[in-house]
C-alpha positions as CSV (number, residue, x, y, z in Angstrom):
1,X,35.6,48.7,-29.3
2,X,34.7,47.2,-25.4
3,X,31.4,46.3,-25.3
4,X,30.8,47.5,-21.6
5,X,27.6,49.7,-22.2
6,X,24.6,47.6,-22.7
7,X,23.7,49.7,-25.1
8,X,26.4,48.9,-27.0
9,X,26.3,45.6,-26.7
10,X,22.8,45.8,-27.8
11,X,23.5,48.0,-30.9
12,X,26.2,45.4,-32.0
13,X,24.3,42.3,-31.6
14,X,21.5,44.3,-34.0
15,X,24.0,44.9,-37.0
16,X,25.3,41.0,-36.2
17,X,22.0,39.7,-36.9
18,X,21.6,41.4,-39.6
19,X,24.7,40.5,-40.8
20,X,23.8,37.4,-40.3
21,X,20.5,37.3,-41.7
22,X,21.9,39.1,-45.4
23,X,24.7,35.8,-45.7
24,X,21.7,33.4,-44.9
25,X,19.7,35.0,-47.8
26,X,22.6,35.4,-50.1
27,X,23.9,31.3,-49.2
28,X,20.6,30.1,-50.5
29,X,20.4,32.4,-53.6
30,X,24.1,30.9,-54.8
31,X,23.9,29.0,-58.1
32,X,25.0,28.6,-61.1
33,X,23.6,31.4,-63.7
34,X,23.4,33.4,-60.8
35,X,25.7,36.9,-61.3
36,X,27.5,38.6,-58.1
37,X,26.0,41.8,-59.0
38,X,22.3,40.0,-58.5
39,X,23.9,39.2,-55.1
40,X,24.9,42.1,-54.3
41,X,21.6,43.9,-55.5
42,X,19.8,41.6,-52.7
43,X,22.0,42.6,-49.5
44,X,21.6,46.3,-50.8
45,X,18.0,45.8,-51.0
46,X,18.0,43.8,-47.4
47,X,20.2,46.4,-46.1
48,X,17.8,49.1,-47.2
49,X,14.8,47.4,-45.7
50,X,16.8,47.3,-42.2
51,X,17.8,51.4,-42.5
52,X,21.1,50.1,-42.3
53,X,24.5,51.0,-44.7
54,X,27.4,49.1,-46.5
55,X,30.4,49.5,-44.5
56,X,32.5,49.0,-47.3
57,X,30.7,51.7,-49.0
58,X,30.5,54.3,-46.3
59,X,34.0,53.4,-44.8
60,X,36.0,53.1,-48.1
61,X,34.1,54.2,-51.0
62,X,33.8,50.5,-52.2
63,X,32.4,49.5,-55.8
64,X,29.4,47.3,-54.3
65,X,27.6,46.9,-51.0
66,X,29.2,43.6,-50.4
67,X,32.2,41.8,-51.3
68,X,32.3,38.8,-53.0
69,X,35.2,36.6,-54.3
70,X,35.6,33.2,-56.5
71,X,37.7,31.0,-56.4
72,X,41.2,32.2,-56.6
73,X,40.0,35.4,-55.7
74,X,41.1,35.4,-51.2
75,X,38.8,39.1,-50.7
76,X,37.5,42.1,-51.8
77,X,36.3,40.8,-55.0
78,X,33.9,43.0,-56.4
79,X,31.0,42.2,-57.9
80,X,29.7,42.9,-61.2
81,X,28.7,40.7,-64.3
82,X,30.0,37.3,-63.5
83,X,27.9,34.5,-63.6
84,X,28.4,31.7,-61.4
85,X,29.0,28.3,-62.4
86,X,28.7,24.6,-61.0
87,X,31.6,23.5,-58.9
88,X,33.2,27.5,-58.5
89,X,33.7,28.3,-54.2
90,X,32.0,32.0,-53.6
91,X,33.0,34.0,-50.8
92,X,30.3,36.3,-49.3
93,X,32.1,39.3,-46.9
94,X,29.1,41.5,-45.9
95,X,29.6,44.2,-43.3
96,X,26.5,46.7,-42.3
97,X,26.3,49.7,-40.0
98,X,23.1,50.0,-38.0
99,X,22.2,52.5,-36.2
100,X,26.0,53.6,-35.6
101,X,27.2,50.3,-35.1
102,X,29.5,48.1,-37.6
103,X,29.6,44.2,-37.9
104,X,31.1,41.7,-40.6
105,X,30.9,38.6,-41.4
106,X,32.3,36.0,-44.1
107,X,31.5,32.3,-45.7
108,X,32.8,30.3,-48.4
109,X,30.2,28.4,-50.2
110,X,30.2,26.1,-53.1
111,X,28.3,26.6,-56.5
112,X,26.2,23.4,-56.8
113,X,28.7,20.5,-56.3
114,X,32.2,21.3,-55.4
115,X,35.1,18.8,-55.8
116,X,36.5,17.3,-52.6
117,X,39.7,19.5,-52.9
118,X,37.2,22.9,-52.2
119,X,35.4,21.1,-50.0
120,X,37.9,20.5,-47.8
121,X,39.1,23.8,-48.0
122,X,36.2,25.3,-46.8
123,X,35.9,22.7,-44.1
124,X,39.1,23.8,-42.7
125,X,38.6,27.4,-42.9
126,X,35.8,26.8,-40.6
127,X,37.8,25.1,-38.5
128,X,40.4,27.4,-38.2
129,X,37.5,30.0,-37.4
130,X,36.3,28.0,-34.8
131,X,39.8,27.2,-33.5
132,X,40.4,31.1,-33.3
133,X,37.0,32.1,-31.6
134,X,37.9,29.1,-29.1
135,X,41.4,30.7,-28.3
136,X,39.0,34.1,-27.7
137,X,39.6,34.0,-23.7
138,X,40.1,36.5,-21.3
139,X,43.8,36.7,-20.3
140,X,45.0,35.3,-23.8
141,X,46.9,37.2,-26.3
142,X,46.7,38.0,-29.5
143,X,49.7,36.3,-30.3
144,X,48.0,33.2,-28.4
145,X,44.5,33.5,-31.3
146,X,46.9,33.6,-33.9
147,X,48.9,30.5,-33.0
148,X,45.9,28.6,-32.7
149,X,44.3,29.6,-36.3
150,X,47.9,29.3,-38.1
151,X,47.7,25.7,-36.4
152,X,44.5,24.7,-37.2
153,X,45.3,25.6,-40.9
154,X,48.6,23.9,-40.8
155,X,47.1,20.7,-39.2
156,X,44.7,20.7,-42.7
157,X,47.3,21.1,-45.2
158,X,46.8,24.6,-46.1
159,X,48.4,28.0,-45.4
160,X,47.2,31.1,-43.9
161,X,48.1,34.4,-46.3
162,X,50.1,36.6,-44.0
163,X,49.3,40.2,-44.0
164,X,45.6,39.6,-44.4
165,X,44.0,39.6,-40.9
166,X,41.5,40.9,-38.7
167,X,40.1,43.8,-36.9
168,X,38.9,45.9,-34.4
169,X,35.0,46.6,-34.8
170,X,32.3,49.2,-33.4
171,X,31.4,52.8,-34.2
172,X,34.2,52.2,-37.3
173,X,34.3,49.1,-39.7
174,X,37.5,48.9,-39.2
175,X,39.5,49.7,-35.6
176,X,41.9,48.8,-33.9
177,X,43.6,46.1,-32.5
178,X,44.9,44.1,-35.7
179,X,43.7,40.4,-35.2
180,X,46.4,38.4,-36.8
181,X,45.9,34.9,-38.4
182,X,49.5,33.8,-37.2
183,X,51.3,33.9,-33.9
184,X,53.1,37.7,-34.8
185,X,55.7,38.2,-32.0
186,X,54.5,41.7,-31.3
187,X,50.9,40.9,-30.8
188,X,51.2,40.7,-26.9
189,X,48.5,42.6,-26.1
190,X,46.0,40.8,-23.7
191,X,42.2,40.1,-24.4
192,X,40.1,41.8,-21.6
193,X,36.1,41.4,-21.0
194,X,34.0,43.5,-23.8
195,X,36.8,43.9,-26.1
196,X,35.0,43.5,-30.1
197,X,36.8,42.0,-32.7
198,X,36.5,40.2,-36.1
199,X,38.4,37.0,-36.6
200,X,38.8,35.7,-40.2
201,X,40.6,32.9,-41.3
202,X,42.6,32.9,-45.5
203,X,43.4,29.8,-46.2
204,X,44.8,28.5,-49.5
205,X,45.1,25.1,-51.3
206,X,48.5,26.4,-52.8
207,X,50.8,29.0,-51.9
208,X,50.8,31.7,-49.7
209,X,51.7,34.5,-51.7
210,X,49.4,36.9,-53.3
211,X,48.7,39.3,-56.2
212,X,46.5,42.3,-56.9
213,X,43.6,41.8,-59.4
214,X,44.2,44.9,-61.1
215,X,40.9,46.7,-60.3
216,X,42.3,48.5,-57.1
217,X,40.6,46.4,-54.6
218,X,40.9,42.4,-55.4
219,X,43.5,40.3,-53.9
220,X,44.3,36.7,-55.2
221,X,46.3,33.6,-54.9
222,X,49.4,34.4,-56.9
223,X,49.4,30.7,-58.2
224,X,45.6,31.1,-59.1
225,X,44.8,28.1,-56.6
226,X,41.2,28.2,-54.6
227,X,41.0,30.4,-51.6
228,X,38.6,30.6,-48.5
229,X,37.7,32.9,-46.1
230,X,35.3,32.8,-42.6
231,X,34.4,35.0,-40.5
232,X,32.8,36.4,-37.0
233,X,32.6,39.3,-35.2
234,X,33.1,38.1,-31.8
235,X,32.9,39.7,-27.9
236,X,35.3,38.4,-25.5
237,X,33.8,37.4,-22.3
238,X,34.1,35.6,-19.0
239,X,31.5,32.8,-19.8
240,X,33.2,31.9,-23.4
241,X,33.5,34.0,-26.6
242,X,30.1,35.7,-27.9
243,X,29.3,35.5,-31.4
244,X,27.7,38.3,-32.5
245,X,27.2,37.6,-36.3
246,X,25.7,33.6,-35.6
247,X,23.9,33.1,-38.2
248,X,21.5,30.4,-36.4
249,X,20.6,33.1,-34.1
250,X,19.5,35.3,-36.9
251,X,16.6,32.1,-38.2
């Protein structure tokens, strides 16, 4: 959506620190013994104490109120039993509506210590995050953001998975225009002022190619090597980028 109305705007920033807020909780609660359904339980239970809904839930029907994927597993893992243990990498994808307005955000985190190969994963996920959001400027393309992400991840070793990308946000979870990780010849569309978007980085240590779990909703590295995933829901603007699910803002 374009983020013209204040009001808007101020809805959005509400569910992004919120957002923000639920991964801060859930970061610090990661460690080994620890289940993903316990994880989930708390961002249902901090999303309850907001009034605010599981987008994944009221959007898609979704098995949890968060997603959550280990290792090999690049999204919409869903949570359940598992217990964590030391050295696995965690993704936390949590996406609330408040008050009639979506946001989403992602992290990759290690369980305890993680070896240097996931930490440098992770490292250049946020990089290629941060490299996107940079490339977030009035007049760019689309085309322009992806080039810059697929770069980023390139420049670090690693591969982006094609077909996994990002999206439109607002009154929906998920709208339009598709936010791709790569520089996609069609994506010539330009960024303009307000404009609301999530950009969110795949990268893997292996291949690119991918598999379904099985369980109708997890996708993983076909060679079972570690994924990561970031994300933001960002505004463009004039002054530089806005990001609307910072997490420092939400302290």
């Amino acid at each position: 959506m374009s983020a013209d109305d204040p009001k808007d705007l101020a809805g959005l920033q509400r569910a992004g620190t919120l957002v923000a807020a639920t991964i801060d909780v859930l970061e610090r609660a990661v460690a080994p013994g620890v289940t993903t359904g316990q994880l989930d339980r708390m961002a249902a239970a901090l999303f309850a104490s907001a009034g605010a809904r599981s987008g994944p839930i009221i959007t898609y029907g979704y098995p949890g109120s968060i997603c959550i994927s280990v290792d090999d597993e690049i999204v919409h893992g869903v949570p359940g039993s598992r217990v964590l243990r030391e050295g696995q990498l965690v993704t936390l994808d949590v996406a609330a509506e408040l008050d009639g307005y979506h946001a989403d955000s992602a992290i990759t985190v290690a369980v305890g210590e993680a070896s240097p190969e996931a930490r440098n994963l992770i490292a250049a996920t946020e990089r290629a995050l941060a490299t996107g959001i940079a490339a977030a400027q009035p007049g760019a393309s689309f085309r322009d953001l992806g080039a810059a992400i697929e770069r980023s991840a390139r420049a670090s070793g690693y591969s982006v998975f094609r077909s996994l990308t990002g999206h439109g946000i607002g009154r929906g979870m998920h709208e339009e225009p598709t936010v791709y990780n790569w520089p996609e010849p069609s994506a010539t569309a330009r960024l303009t002022d307000g404009l609301v978007f999530t950009i969110e980085p795949m990268l893997g240590a292996g291949g690119a190619r991918m598999r379904d779990a099985g369980d109708g909703w997890t996708i993983c590295t076909a060679d079972g090597s570690l994924a990561a995933h970031a994300e933001h829901t960002v505004m463009v603007a004039q002054g530089g980028p806005r990001i609307l699910t910072r997490r420092d803002a939400a302290l």
